[in-house]
C-alpha positions in Angstrom: -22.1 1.2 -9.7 -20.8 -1.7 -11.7 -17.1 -3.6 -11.8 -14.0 -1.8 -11.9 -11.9 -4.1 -13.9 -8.1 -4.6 -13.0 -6.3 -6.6 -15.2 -4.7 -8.9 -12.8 -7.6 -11.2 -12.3 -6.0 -12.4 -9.4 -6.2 -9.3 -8.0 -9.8 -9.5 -8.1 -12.0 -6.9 -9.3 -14.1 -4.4 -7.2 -17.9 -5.0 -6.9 -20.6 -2.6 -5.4 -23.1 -4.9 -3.8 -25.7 -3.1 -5.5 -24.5 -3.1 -8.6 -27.1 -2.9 -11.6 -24.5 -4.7 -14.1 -27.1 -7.3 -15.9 -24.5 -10.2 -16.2 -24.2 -10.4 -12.7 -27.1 -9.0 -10.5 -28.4 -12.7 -9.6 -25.4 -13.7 -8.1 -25.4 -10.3 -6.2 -29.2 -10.4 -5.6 -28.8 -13.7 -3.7 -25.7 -12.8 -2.0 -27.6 -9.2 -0.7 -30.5 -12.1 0.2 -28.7 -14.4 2.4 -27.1 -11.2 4.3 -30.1 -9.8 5.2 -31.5 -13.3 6.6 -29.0 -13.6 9.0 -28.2 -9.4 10.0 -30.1 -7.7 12.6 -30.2 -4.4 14.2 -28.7 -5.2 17.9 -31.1 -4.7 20.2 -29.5 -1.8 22.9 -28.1 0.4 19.4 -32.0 0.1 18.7 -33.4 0.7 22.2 -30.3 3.4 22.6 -31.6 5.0 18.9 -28.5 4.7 17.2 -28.5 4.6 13.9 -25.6 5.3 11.2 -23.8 3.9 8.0 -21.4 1.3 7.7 -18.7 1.2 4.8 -17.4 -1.9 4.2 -15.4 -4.3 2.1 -15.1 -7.9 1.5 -13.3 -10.6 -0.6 -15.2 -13.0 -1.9 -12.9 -16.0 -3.5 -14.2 -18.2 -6.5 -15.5 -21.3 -4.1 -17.8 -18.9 -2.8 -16.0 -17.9 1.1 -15.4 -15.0 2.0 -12.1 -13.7 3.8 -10.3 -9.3 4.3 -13.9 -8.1 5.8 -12.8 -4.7 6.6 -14.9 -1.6 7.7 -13.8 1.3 5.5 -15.9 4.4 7.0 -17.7 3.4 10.7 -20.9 3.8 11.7 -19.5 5.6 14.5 -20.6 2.5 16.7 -19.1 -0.5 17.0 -21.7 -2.8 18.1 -22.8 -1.5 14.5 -20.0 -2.2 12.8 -19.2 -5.2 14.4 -22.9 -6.7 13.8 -22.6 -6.0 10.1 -19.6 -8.1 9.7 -20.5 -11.0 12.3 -23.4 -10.9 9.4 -21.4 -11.4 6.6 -19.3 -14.1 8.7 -22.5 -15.9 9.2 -24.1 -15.7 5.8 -20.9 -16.7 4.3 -19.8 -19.2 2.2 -21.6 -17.9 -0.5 -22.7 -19.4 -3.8 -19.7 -20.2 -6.1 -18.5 -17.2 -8.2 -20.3 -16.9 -11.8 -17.2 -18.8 -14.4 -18.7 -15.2 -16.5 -16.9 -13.2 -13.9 -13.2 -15.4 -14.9 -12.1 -14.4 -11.5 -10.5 -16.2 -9.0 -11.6 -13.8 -6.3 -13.8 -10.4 -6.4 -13.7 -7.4 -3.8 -17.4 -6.1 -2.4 -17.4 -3.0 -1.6 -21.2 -2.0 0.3 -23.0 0.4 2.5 -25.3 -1.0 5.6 -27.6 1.1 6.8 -29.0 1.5 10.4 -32.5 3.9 10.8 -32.8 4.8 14.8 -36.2 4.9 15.5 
């Protein structure tokens, strides 16, 4: 899924983390990267088997930091949810926005998956 364009671009514009839109998956590549470095499974959801999928979105302003993370569908766990966004806390600031986005902030909008074993 690529950008939904609003025109108010300080509004921002809505971003799936996985997006495949060429212009921009470096910046979203890298910004996938440095979550993953830093989010782990919690260690009694994974001993417990609890697995699910976490909805989420985030804002991510121009100088790169990130503020509104919010947890749109939950996992059904919170020590899911919660790890997911203490992630993205930690991994942010993020690189500077692209000056090709033209955006003085952008909304992520992402699924984070948990497998039980």
């Amino acid at each position: 899924m690529g950008g939904l364009d609003q025109n108010d671009s300080n509004a921002g514009s809505y971003f799936d983390i996985n997006t495949t839109e060429f212009r921009y998956i470096g910046y979203f590549s890298s910004l996938r990267r440095g979550i993953e470095l830093v989010w782990s499974y919690p260690w009694e959801a994974a001993r417990k088997g609890w697995s699910g999928i976490v909805h989420l979105e985030f804002t991510i302003h121009e100088n790169g930091s990130v503020t509104e993370i919010k947890v749109l569908k939950s996992s059904g766990y919170r020590v899911l949810d919660g790890a997911v966004v203490e992630a993205i806390q930690n991994a942010s600031p993020f690189a500077p926005l692209p000056m090709s986005m033209n955006k003085n902030r952008i909304i992520v909008t992402g699924q984070f998956s948990y497998v039980g074993s």
